[in-house]
One Martini backbone bead per residue (centre of mass of N, CA, C, O) as a GRO file, in nm:
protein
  120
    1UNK     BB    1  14.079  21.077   5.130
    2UNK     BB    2  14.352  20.935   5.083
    3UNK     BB    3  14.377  20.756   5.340
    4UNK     BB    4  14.115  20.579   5.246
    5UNK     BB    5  14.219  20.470   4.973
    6UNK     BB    6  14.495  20.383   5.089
    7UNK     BB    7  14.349  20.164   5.296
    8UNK     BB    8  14.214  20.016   5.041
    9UNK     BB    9  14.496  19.953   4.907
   10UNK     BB   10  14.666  19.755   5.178
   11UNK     BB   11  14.387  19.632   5.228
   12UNK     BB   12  14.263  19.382   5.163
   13UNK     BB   13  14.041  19.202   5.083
   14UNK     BB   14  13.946  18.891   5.088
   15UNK     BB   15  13.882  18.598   4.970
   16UNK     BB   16  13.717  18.371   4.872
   17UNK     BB   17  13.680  18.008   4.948
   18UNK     BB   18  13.623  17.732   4.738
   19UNK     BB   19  13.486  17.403   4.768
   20UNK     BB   20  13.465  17.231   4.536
   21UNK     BB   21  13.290  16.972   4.444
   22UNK     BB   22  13.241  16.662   4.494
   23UNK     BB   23  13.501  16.619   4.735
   24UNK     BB   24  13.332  16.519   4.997
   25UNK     BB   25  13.327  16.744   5.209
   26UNK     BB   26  13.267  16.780   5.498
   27UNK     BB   27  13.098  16.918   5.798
   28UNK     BB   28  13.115  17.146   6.067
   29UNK     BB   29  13.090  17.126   6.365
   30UNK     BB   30  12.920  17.398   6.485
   31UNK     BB   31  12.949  17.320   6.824
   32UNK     BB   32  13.315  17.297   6.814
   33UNK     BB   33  13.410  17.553   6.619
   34UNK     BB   34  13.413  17.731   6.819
   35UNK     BB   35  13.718  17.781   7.001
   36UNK     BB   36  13.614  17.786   7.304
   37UNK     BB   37  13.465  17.472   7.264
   38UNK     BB   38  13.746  17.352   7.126
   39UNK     BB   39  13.925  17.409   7.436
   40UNK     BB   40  13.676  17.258   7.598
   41UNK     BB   41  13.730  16.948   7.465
   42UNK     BB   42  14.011  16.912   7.448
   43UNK     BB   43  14.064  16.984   7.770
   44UNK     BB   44  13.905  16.744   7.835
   45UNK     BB   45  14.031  16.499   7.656
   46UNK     BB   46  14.295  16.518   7.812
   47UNK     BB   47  14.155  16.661   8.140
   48UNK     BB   48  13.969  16.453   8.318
   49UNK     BB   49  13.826  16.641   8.484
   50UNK     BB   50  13.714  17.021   8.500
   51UNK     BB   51  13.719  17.329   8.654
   52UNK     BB   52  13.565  17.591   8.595
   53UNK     BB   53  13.863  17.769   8.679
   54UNK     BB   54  14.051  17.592   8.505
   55UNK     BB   55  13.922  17.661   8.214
   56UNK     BB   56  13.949  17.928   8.233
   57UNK     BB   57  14.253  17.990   8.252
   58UNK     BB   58  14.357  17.798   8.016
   59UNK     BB   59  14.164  18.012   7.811
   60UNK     BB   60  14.125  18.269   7.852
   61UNK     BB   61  13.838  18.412   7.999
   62UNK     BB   62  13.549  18.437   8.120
   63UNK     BB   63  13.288  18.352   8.280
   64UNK     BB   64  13.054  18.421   8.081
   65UNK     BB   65  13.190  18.285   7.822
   66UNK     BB   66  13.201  18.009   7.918
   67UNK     BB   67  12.880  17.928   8.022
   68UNK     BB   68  12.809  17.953   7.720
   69UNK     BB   69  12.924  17.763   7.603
   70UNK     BB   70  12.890  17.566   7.749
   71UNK     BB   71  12.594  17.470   7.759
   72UNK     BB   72  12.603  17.411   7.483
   73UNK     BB   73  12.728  17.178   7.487
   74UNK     BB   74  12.529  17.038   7.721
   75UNK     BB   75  12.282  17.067   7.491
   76UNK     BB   76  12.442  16.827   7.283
   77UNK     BB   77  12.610  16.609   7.513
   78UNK     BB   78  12.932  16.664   7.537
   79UNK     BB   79  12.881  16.751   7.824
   80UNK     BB   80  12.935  16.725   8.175
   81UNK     BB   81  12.769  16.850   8.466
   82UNK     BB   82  12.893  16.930   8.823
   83UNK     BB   83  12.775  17.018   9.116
   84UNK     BB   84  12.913  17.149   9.429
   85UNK     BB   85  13.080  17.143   9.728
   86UNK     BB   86  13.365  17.299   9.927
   87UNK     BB   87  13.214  17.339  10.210
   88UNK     BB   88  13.116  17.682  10.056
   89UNK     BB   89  13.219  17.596   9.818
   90UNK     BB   90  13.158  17.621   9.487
   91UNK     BB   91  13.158  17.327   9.236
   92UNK     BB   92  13.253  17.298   8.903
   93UNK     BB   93  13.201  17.016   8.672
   94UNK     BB   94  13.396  16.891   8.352
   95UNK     BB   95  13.277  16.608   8.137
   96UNK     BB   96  13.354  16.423   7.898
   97UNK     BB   97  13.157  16.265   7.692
   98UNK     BB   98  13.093  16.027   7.430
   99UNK     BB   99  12.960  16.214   7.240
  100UNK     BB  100  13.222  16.450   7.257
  101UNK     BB  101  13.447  16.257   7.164
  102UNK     BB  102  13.263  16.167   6.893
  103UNK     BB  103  13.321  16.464   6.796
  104UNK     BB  104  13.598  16.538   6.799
  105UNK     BB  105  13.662  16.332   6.605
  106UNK     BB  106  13.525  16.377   6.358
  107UNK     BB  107  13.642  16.678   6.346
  108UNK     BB  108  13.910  16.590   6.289
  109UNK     BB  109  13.891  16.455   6.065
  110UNK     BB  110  13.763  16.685   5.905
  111UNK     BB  111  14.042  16.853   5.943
  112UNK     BB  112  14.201  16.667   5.751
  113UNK     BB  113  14.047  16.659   5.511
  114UNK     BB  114  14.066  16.980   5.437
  115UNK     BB  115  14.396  16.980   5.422
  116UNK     BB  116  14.414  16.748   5.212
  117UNK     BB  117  14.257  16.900   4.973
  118UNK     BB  118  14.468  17.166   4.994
  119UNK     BB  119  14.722  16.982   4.878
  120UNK     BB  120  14.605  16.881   4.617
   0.00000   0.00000   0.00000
Protein backbone atom coordinates (compact mmCIF):
# COMPACT_ATOMS: atom_id res chain seq x y z
CA UNK A 1 0.00 0.00 0.00
CA UNK A 2 2.79 2.30 1.13
CA UNK A 3 4.48 1.30 -2.50
CA UNK A 4 1.69 2.00 -4.52
CA UNK A 5 1.13 5.69 -2.79
CA UNK A 6 4.97 5.99 -2.85
CA UNK A 7 4.91 5.86 -6.97
CA UNK A 8 2.21 8.19 -7.44
CA UNK A 9 4.14 10.74 -5.38
CA UNK A 10 7.60 10.25 -7.67
CA UNK A 11 5.94 10.39 -10.98
CA UNK A 12 3.77 13.35 -11.17
CA UNK A 13 0.87 13.32 -13.56
CA UNK A 14 1.58 15.15 -16.97
CA UNK A 15 0.10 18.91 -16.75
CA UNK A 16 -1.13 19.55 -19.78
CA UNK A 17 -0.20 22.25 -21.82
CA UNK A 18 -2.71 24.90 -22.70
CA UNK A 19 -2.13 26.87 -25.99
CA UNK A 20 -3.57 30.50 -25.30
CA UNK A 21 -6.67 31.40 -27.54
CA UNK A 22 -6.58 34.29 -30.04
CA UNK A 23 -2.34 33.22 -30.79
CA UNK A 24 -3.23 31.58 -34.22
CA UNK A 25 -1.38 28.38 -34.09
CA UNK A 26 -2.07 26.37 -36.60
CA UNK A 27 -3.09 22.73 -36.41
CA UNK A 28 -0.87 19.90 -36.98
CA UNK A 29 -1.13 17.91 -39.69
CA UNK A 30 -2.73 14.69 -37.89
CA UNK A 31 -1.73 12.64 -41.47
CA UNK A 32 2.28 13.11 -41.07
CA UNK A 33 2.06 13.94 -37.16
CA UNK A 34 2.95 9.82 -36.20
CA UNK A 35 6.47 9.41 -35.82
CA UNK A 36 6.92 6.53 -38.50
CA UNK A 37 4.82 8.55 -41.39
CA UNK A 38 7.10 12.13 -40.18
CA UNK A 39 10.36 9.40 -40.75
CA UNK A 40 8.96 8.22 -43.92
CA UNK A 41 8.27 11.67 -45.63
CA UNK A 42 11.34 12.85 -44.38
CA UNK A 43 13.47 10.19 -45.34
CA UNK A 44 12.11 10.62 -48.57
CA UNK A 45 12.50 14.34 -48.93
CA UNK A 46 15.84 13.77 -48.58
CA UNK A 47 16.56 10.61 -50.40
CA UNK A 48 13.96 10.27 -53.17
CA UNK A 49 13.24 7.36 -54.43
CA UNK A 50 13.85 4.83 -51.26
CA UNK A 51 12.84 0.93 -51.15
CA UNK A 52 10.77 -0.87 -49.17
CA UNK A 53 13.55 -2.58 -47.00
CA UNK A 54 15.64 1.05 -47.24
CA UNK A 55 12.61 2.56 -45.33
CA UNK A 56 12.63 -0.05 -42.79
CA UNK A 57 15.87 0.07 -42.00
CA UNK A 58 16.33 3.52 -41.49
CA UNK A 59 13.64 3.41 -39.89
CA UNK A 60 14.02 0.79 -37.74
CA UNK A 61 10.24 -0.71 -37.80
CA UNK A 62 8.74 -3.39 -38.49
CA UNK A 63 7.21 -4.88 -42.21
CA UNK A 64 3.75 -4.66 -41.28
CA UNK A 65 4.20 -1.46 -39.43
CA UNK A 66 5.95 0.39 -42.28
CA UNK A 67 2.70 -0.98 -44.57
CA UNK A 68 0.40 0.69 -42.57
CA UNK A 69 1.84 4.14 -42.23
CA UNK A 70 3.04 4.36 -46.07
CA UNK A 71 -0.68 3.50 -47.01
CA UNK A 72 -1.95 6.03 -44.89
CA UNK A 73 0.32 8.29 -46.42
CA UNK A 74 -0.44 6.76 -50.11
CA UNK A 75 -4.44 7.42 -49.51
CA UNK A 76 -3.48 11.25 -48.63
CA UNK A 77 -1.58 11.45 -51.67
CA UNK A 78 1.92 12.35 -49.92
CA UNK A 79 3.84 9.42 -51.13
CA UNK A 80 3.79 7.33 -54.19
CA UNK A 81 4.35 3.40 -54.56
CA UNK A 82 5.69 1.96 -57.32
CA UNK A 83 5.68 -2.08 -57.55
CA UNK A 84 8.54 -3.67 -59.80
CA UNK A 85 10.71 -7.12 -59.79
CA UNK A 86 14.17 -7.24 -59.89
CA UNK A 87 14.43 -10.58 -61.13
CA UNK A 88 12.25 -12.63 -59.58
CA UNK A 89 12.30 -10.47 -56.44
CA UNK A 90 9.53 -7.91 -55.65
CA UNK A 91 10.62 -4.59 -55.31
CA UNK A 92 8.25 -1.52 -53.87
CA UNK A 93 9.63 1.78 -54.01
CA UNK A 94 8.47 5.28 -52.25
CA UNK A 95 8.73 8.50 -53.70
CA UNK A 96 7.31 11.85 -52.04
CA UNK A 97 4.57 13.17 -54.29
CA UNK A 98 4.46 17.64 -54.66
CA UNK A 99 1.79 17.49 -52.55
CA UNK A 100 3.55 15.57 -49.83
CA UNK A 101 6.22 17.64 -50.40
CA UNK A 102 4.33 20.75 -49.84
CA UNK A 103 2.13 19.14 -46.67
CA UNK A 104 5.99 18.28 -44.91
CA UNK A 105 6.98 22.32 -45.74
CA UNK A 106 3.39 23.21 -44.37
CA UNK A 107 4.04 20.75 -40.99
CA UNK A 108 7.33 21.85 -40.46
CA UNK A 109 6.16 25.99 -40.55
CA UNK A 110 3.52 24.69 -38.66
CA UNK A 111 6.36 23.55 -36.01
CA UNK A 112 8.20 26.28 -36.05
CA UNK A 113 5.23 28.65 -35.14
CA UNK A 114 4.83 26.47 -32.15
CA UNK A 115 8.05 26.76 -31.07
CA UNK A 116 8.22 30.48 -31.39
CA UNK A 117 4.90 31.18 -29.37
CA UNK A 118 6.34 28.55 -26.68
CA UNK A 119 9.05 31.24 -26.68
CA UNK A 120 7.48 34.01 -26.02
Amino acid sequence: MKSAALKKSISPSPTPVAVPAGRGLPDLDRVIHPRVRLGIVSALAANSPLSFNDLKDLLQTTDGNLSVHARKLEEAGYVACTKSFEGRMPKTEYTLTAAGRKALEKYLNHMDALIQAMKK
